[in-house]
N, C-alpha and C positions, 0 to 999 in steps of 0.2 A: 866627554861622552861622545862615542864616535854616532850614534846614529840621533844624536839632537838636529831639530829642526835647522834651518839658517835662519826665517823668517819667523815672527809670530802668524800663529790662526788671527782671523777674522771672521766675526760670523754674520753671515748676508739672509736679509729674506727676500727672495728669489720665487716668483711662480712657478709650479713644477713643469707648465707645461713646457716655459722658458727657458726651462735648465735642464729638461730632456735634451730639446731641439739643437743648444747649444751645444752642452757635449756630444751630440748623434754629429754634428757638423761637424767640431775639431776633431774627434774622434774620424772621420772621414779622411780628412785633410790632416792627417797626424799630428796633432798638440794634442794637449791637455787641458783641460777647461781652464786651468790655472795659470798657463803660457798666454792663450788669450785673454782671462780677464787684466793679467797685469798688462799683458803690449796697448787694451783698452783706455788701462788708466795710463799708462804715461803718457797716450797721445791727448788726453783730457789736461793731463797736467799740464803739457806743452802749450795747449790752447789748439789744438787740431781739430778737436771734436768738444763741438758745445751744445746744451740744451738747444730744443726749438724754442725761440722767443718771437711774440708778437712784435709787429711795432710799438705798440704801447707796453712791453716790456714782462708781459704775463708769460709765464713760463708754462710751456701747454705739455700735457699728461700723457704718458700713454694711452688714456683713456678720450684724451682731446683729442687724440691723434687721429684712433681707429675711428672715433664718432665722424671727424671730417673724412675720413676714406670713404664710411658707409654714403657719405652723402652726396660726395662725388661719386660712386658708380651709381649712384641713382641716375644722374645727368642733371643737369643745370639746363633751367629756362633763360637763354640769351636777352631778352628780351625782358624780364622780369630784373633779371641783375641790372639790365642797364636803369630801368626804372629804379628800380631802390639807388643806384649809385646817385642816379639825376635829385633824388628826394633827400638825401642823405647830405648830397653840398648846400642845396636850397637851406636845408636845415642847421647847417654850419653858417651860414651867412647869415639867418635869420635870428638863430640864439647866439647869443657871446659865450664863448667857454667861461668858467667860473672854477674857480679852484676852491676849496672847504681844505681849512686845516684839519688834518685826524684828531684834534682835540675834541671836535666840535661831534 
């Protein structure tokens, strides 16, 4: 069958406003939303491009993302972070870590 696909479809949900902007982009810069999304995942695959992860290993949301943008343009009180930081070691020295099995 000369006009069968090479690859299987895959079907993504995708927010529209994300998948406007993205194709408005390639579409600019000549691909295909489909050139980019695969050159995306090979580099994922590669290990190029990895989630944002905490140090404590939480993997943060797009929704974690823009929440922390909005709150850095607000601006940050220098003065108040360094207090929380001062309070935060106090308070590592004061309690012991404790680990709980997930059983419990």
């Amino acid at each position: 069958m000369p006009n069968q696909p090479k690859t299987p479809l895959h079907a993504l949900r995708i927010p529209t406003p994300l998948w406007l902007a993205a194709k408005s982009r390639a579409h600019s810069e000549q691909f295909t939303l489909a050139e980019v999304i695969r050159t995306f995942l090979r580099a994922y695959v590669a290990g190029g491009i990895t989630p944002y992860v905490t140090r404590t290993g939480r993997v943060l949301t797009d929704a974690d993302i823009s929440a922390l943008a909005d709150q850095a343009e607000q601006g940050y009180d220098a003065d108040q972070l360094q207090l929380d930081r001062e309070r935060n070691e106090l308070l590592g020295r004061l309690i012991p870590p404790v680990r709980i099995d997930e059983e419990l």
